[in-house]
N, C-alpha and C positions, 0 to 999 in steps of 0.2 A: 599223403596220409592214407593209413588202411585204415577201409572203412569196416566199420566191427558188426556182428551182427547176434543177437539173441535169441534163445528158444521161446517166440511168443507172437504170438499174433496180434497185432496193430491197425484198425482199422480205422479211417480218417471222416471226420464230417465238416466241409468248410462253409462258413457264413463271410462272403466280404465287404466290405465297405471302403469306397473311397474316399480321402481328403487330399485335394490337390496331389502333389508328385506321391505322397504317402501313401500305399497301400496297406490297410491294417485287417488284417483274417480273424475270427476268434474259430479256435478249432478243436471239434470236441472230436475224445479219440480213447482210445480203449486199450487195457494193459491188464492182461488175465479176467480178473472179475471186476474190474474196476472202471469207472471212468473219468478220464477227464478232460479239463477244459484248460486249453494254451492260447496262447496270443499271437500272431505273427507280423511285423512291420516290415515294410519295404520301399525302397524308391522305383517307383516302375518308368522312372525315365532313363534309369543305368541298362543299358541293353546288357550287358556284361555280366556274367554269372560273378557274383561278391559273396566275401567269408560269409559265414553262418556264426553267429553271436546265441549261445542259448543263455537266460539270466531267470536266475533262480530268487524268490521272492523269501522275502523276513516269515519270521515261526506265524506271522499274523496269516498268512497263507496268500493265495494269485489273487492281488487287489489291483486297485487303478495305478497306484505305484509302479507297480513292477512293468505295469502296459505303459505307463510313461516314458520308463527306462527304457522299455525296446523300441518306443517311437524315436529319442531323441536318438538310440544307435543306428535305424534307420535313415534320419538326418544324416547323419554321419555316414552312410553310402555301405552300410552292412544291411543284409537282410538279418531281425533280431527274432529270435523265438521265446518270449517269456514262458516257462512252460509250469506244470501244476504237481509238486511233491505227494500232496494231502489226497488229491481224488475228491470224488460224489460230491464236489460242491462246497468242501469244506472251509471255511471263512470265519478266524475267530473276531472276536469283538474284545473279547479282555483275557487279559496274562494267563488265568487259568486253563481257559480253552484252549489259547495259541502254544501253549506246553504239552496240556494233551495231546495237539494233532502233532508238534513235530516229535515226543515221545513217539508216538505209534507209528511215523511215518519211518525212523530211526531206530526200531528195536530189532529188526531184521534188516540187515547190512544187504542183503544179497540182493534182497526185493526194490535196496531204496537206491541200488545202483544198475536194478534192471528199469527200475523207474523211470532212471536219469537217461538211460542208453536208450529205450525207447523215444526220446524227444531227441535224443542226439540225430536217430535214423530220422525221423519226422524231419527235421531240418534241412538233412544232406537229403531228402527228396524231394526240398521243392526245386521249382524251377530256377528262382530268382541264386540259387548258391551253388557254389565251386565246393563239393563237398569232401574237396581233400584240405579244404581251410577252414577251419570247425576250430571256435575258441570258447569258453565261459566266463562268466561274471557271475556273482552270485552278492546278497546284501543278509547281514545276520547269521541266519541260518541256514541260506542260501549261501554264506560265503563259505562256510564251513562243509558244506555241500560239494562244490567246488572244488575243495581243497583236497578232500578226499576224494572225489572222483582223479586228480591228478597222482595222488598216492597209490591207487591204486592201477596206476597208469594206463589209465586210458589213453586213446591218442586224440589227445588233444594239441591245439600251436599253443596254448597258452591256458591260465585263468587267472581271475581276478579279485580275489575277496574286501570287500569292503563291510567293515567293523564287523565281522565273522568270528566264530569258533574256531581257535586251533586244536582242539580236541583232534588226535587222529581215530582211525578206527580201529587201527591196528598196528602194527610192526612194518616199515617200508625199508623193502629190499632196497640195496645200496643200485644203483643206474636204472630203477624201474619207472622212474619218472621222467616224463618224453613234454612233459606239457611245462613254458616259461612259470613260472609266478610271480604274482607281485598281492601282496598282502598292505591292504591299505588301512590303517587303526585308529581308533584317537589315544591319543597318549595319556589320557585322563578317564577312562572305560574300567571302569571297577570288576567289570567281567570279563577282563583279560589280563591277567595280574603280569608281575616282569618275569616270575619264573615261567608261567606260559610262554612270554615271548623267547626267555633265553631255551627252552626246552627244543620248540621249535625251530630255530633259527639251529641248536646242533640236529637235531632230525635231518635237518635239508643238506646239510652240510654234509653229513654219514652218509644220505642218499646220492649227493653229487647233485643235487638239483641245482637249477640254476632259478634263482630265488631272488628278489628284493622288499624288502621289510620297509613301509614308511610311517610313521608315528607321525599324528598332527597335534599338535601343541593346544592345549585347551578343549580340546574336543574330547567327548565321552559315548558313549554306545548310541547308533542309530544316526550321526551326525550326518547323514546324508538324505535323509528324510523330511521334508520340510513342516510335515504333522508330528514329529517325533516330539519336542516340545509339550502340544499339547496333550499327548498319551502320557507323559514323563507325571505332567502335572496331574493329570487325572488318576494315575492308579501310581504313582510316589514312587515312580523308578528314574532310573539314574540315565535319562533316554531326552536331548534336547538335540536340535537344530545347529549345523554348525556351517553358516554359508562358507566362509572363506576355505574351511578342510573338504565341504560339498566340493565348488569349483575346482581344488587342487585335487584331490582326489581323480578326478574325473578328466582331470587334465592329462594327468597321471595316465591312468588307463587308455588316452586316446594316441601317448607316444610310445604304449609300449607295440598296442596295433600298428600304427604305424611303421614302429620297427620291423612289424611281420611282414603288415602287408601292403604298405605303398610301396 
């Protein structure tokens, strides 16, 4: 994998903490006038440099969730960097707020994929990663995230969207797409209608992407969340818990790594 590089200066501050084999960093860090605060997990007993996992967090912005997800990919023998879209600290609490940040964080394309390219470098510069094995995952807004940073063909092995926007940002050149996908949904998610999915599913196909599309049966927006439920209930969106598509889902994603990189 080339590794890509941007007009911008990146400067790092690490805080660490250990738990058992788990190394977890929180890491504040800076991208033009902005700054922010990332996650990082690891197993410090792999001497072996392991892919880099970057995983990008729901419109609600980098909460304990998304540091969950990089711990359990950690488990799993990847160093993960949950990283931060929003900046200065932003952290919504209810629908309103968490639209305005990924509004503003989404209105300039250019900014929110130099965004993304600055955690990319963060990653492939720690120690613990082989930075020519660099993949993403992303949940919501983060999958959507994801998805176009693949469209816009970054070099990425792979990404991963779970219950994500397929909203593109643009027009994708036919073989510009270097990274796997696998688009994981619930088949019941009122904000991803069928023509979204058939729209997409010919996109990828014009692109020559090499793409897998999974629908879970009964599951609706956020179904890998296990507070999604209670938000659902609280502010009357269509956002619940769904363990069985959680588990498969994530199962999902650990053989398409696999494929890559065992």
């Amino acid at each position: 994998m080339k590794k890509m590089t941007i007009a911008a200066c990146t400067t790092f501050l690490i805080f660490q903490t250990v738990h058992a084999k788990i190394v977890t960093e929180e890491i504040s860090y800076e991208h033009g006038e902005t700054t922010f605060t990332g996650f990082i997990a690891y197993d410090d007993s792999i001497s072996d440099k392991t892919p880099g996992i970057l995983v990008v967090h729901e419109w609600w912005g980098h909460n304990d969730y998304v540091r969950d997800r990089a711990r359990q990919l950690a488990e799993l023998g990847y160093t993960a960097f949950a990283l931060d879209m929003y900046g200065d600290g932003k952290l919504a609490t209810h629908p309103e707020d968490a639209k305005a940040f990924m509004t503003e964080a989404l209105e300039n394309k250019e900014v929110a994929t130099a965004r993304f390219q600055s955690a990319v470098e963060l990653l492939q510069s720690q120690d613990s990663v082989d930075a020519e094995k660099i993949s993403a995952i992303g949940y919501c807004f983060g999958g959507g995230v994801v998805l176009n940073m693949a469209r816009q063909g970054m070099d990425l092995d792979s990404v991963v969207s779970f219950h994500g926007s397929l909203a593109p940002y643009g027009p994708v050149e036919k073989g510009n797409v270097k990274a796997k996908i696998l688009v994981l949904n619930g088949a019941d998610d009122p904000f991803v209608s069928a023509d979204a999915i058939s729209e997409f599913k010919q996109e990828m196909d014009t692109a020559g992407a090499e793409y897998e599309f999974v629908n879970y049966p009964g599951a609706v927006h956020a179904f890998t969340n296990p507070g999604a439920t209670q938000v659902g209930e609280k502010f009357e969106m269509p956002l619940a818990y769904n363990e069985q598509a959680d588990e498969r889902s994530w199962e999902a994603m650990k053989a398409l790594f696999d494929s890559i990189y065992k």
